[in-house]
C-alpha positions in Angstrom: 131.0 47.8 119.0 133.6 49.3 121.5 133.0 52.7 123.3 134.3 55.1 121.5 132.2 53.9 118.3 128.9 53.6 120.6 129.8 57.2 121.8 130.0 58.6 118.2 126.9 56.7 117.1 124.7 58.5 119.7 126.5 61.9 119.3 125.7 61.5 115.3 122.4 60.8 116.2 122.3 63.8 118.5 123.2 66.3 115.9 120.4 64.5 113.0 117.5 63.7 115.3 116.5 68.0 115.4 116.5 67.9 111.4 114.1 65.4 111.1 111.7 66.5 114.0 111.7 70.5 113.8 111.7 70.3 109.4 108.2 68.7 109.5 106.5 71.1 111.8 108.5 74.7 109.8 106.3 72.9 107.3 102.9 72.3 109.0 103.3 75.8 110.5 103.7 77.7 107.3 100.8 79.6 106.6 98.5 78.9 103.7 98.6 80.5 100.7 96.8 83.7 100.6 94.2 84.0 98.1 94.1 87.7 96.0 92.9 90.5 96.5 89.3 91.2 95.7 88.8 94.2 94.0 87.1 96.4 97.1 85.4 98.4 94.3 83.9 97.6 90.9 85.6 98.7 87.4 82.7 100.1 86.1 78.9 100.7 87.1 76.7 101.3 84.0 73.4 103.0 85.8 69.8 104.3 84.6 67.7 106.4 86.2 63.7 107.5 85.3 62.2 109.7 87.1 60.1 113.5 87.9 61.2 116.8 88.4 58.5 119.9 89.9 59.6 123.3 91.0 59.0 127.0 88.8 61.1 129.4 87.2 62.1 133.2 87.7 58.7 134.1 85.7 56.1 134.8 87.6 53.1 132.0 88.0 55.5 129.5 85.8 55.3 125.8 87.4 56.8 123.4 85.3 57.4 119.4 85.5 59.7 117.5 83.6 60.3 113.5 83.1 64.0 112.4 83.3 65.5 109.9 82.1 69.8 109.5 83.0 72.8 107.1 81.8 75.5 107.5 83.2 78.5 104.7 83.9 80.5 105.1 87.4 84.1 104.7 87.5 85.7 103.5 90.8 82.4 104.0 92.8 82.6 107.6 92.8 82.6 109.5 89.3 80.9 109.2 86.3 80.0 110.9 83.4 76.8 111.2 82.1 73.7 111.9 79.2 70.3 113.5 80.7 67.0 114.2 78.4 64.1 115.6 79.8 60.6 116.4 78.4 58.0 118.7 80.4 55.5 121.4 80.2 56.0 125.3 81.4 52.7 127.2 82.0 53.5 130.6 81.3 53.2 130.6 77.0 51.3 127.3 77.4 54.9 125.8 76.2 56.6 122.3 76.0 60.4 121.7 77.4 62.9 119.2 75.8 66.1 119.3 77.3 69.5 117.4 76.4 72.4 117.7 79.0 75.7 116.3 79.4 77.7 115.9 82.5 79.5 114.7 85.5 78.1 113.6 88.6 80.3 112.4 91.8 79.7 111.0 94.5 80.2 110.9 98.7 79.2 107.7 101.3 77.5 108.2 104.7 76.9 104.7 105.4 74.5 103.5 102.8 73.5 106.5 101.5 75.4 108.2 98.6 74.9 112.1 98.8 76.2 113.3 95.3 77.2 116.7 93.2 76.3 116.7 89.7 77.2 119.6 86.6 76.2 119.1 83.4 75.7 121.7 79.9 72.5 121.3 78.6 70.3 122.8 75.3 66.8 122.9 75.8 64.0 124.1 73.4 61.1 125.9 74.7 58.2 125.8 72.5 54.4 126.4 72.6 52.4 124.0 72.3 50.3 125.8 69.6 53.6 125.6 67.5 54.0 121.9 68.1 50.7 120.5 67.0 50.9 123.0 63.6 54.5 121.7 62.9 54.8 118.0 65.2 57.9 117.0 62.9 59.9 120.4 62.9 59.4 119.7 67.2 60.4 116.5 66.9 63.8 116.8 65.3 64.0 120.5 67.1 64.0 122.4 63.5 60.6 124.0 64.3 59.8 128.0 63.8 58.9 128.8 67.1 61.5 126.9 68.9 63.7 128.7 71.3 67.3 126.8 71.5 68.3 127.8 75.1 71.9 126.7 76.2 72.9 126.7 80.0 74.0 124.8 82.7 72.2 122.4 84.9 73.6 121.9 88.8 72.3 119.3 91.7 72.9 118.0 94.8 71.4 114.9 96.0 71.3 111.8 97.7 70.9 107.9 96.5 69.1 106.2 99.2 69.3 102.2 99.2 66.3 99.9 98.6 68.0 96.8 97.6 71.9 96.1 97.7 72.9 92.5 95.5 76.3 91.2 94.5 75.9 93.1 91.6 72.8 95.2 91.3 71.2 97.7 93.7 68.2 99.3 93.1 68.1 103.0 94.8 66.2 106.2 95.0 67.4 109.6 94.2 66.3 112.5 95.5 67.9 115.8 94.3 67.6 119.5 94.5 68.3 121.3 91.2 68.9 124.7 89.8 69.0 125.6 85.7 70.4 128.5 84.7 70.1 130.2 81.2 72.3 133.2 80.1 69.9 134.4 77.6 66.8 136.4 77.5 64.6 134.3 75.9 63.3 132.6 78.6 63.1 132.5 82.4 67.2 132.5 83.5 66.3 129.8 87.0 64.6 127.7 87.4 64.5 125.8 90.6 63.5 122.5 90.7 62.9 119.1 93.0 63.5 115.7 91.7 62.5 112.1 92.8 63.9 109.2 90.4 64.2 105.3 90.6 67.9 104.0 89.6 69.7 101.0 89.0 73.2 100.0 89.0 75.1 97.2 87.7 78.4 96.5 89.0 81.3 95.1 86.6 83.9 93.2 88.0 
């Protein structure tokens, strides 16, 4: 092989050798594919909560307490609409309390506690207890004589405080202040109440 050809042999292999060295490590150093996006909150949270409520009303020497029970489903981790019943006992008129409510509730985040608004309508029949033993059916299916059908609206704030946190269910605590007001005179027109309930939430991703 003469010169010249020796001279373009190495000057070929000048120009190829960077191909064949730097194509290799463009490949190692690509990054790995990045895996997608979890979704940071779920699509939907159905939740229950059972609980108490205590407090009185705007009649004089009227305490009252109530059970609770709630469904509601959260959307995004921070609305959701809801159903409440409740059942209690009002002393003034010796007189029982069933009340149905439907609502929205929303909440905030301090850290792991959820402080939340809630605003709901609600019907609630007062009766006497005297009128629900004579007439148990009529009270059951709210159709009695000496039921009083109260409409109003039913307004909280609270707070859900954590007591266990999983992949997908946490068990909480709420604690809530609440106010009832009724337009009509029938009945007391506040009443002023506290409220302590055990909830659980199911996340759906």
């Amino acid at each position: 092989m003469d010169t010249r050809t020796r001279r373009a042999a190495l000057s070929l292999l000048a120009l190829t050798a960077p191909v064949f060295v730097v194509a290799p490590s463009r490949a190692d150093d690509a990054p790995a594919d990045t895996p997608p996006p979890q979704h940071l909150r779920p699509r939907g949270e159905p939740q229950a909560t059972f609980g108490a409520q205590a407090g009185s009303s705007t009649w004089p020497g009227d305490p009252v307490a109530l059970t609770t029970l709630k469904l509601a489903w959260r959307f995004q981790d921070v609305v959701a609409p809801f159903f409440m019943t409740r059942v209690g006992y009002g002393h003034v008129n010796d007189r029982s309390l069933v009340t149905l409510a439907i609502g929205a509730q929303l909440w905030g985040r301090l850290g792991p506690v959820r402080p939340y608004v809630r605003a709901a309508v609600q019907h609630q029949h007062e009766e006497s207890l005297a009128a629900v033993r004579s007439e148990p059916a009529g009270a059951l299916f709210g159709v009695g004589d000496g039921i009083r059908h109260r409409a109003g609206g039913d307004f909280a704030a609270g707070v859900d405080l954590p007591l266990h946190h999983g992949p997908q269910l946490d068990v909480y605590v709420a604690l809530e202040a609440v106010a009832d007001w009724f337009p009509d005179p029938r009945g007391p027109s506040l009443y002023a109440l506290g409220s302590a309930a055990l909830g659980v939430s199911h996340s759906l991703f």
